[in-house]
C-alpha positions in Angstrom: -36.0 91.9 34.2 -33.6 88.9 34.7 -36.5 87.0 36.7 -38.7 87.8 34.1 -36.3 86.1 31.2 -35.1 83.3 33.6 -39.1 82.7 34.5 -39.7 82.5 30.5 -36.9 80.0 29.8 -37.6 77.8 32.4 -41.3 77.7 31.5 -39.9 77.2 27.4 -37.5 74.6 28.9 -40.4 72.7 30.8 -42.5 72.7 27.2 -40.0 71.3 25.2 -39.3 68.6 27.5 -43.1 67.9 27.8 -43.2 67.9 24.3 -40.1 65.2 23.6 -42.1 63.1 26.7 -45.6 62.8 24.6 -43.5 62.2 21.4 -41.1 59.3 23.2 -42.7 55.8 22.8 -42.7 55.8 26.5 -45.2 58.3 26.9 -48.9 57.4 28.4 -49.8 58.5 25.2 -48.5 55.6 22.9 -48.6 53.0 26.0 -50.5 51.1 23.3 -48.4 51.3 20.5 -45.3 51.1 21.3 -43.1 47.7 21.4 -39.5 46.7 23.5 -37.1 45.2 21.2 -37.5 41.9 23.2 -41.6 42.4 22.9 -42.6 40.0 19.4 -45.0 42.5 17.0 -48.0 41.3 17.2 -49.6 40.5 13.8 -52.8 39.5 12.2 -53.0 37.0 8.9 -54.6 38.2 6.3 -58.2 36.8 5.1 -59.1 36.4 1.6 -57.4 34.9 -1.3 -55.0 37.0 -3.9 -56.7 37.5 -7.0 -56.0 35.2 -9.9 -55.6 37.5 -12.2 -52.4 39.8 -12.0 -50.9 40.8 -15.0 -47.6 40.3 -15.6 -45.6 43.1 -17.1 -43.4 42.3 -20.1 -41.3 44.0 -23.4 -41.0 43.0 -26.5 -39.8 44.0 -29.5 -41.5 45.7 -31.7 -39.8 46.9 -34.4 -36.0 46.9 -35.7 -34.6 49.5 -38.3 -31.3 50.1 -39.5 -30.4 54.0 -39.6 -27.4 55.7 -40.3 -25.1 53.2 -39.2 -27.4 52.5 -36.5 -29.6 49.9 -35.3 -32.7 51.2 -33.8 -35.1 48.7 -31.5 -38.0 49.8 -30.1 -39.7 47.8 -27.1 -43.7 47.4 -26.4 -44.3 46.6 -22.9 -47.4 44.2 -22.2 -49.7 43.4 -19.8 -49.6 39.7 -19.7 -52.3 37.6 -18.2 -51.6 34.0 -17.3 -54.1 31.1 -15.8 -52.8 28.4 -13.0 -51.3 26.2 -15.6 -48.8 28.7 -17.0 -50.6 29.6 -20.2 -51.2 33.1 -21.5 -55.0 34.1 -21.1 -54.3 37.6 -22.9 -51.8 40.0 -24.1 -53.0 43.5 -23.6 -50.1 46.3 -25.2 -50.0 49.3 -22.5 -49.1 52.5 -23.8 -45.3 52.5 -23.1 -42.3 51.9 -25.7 -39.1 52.2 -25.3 -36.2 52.7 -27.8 -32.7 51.7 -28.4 -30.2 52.8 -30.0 -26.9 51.6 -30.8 -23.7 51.9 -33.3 -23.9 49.1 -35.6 -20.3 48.1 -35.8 -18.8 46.9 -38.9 -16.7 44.6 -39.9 
């Protein structure tokens, strides 16, 4: 009975140390992959150019009300699309506002 338990944890023992071997980056597994801290990464560039047209995202205001001694903003956000000089090429209004609110103080 104690041969039979010993003979079980050894063999669990062996497994688990097999196991944290093929996970370590020294394993014959990831011989490929892995990298020494005085290794430099090896990298590829990057073909292709980014696309010119990435939209920007901006808020603006949309609308201000006064409410109860309050003063009540709400925000649009925009997709904003601009061209190599700078200039806006189109606005387009996304579907998110925001609102603010805050105690008008007075004086």
């Amino acid at each position: 009975m104690k041969l039979q338990t010993f003979t079980m944890l050894f063999i669990l023992l062996v497994l688990i140390a097999f196991t944290a071997y093929l996970d370590s980056p020294f394993s014959f597994v990831n011989n490929e992959y892995s990298y020494m801290t005085n290794e430099q990464a090896v990298s590829q560039p990057v073909d292709g150019e980014p696309p010119l047209e990435v939209p920007v995202l901006e808020q603006r205001i949309d609308n201000v009300e006064r409410m109860d001694g309050y003063i009540v903003e709400t925000y649009q956000e925009y997709e904003v699309f601009y061209d190599a000089e700078g200039k806006v090429i189109k606005r387009n209004p996304t579907s998110k506002t925001e609102t603010v609110k805050y105690w008008e103080k007075n004086e």
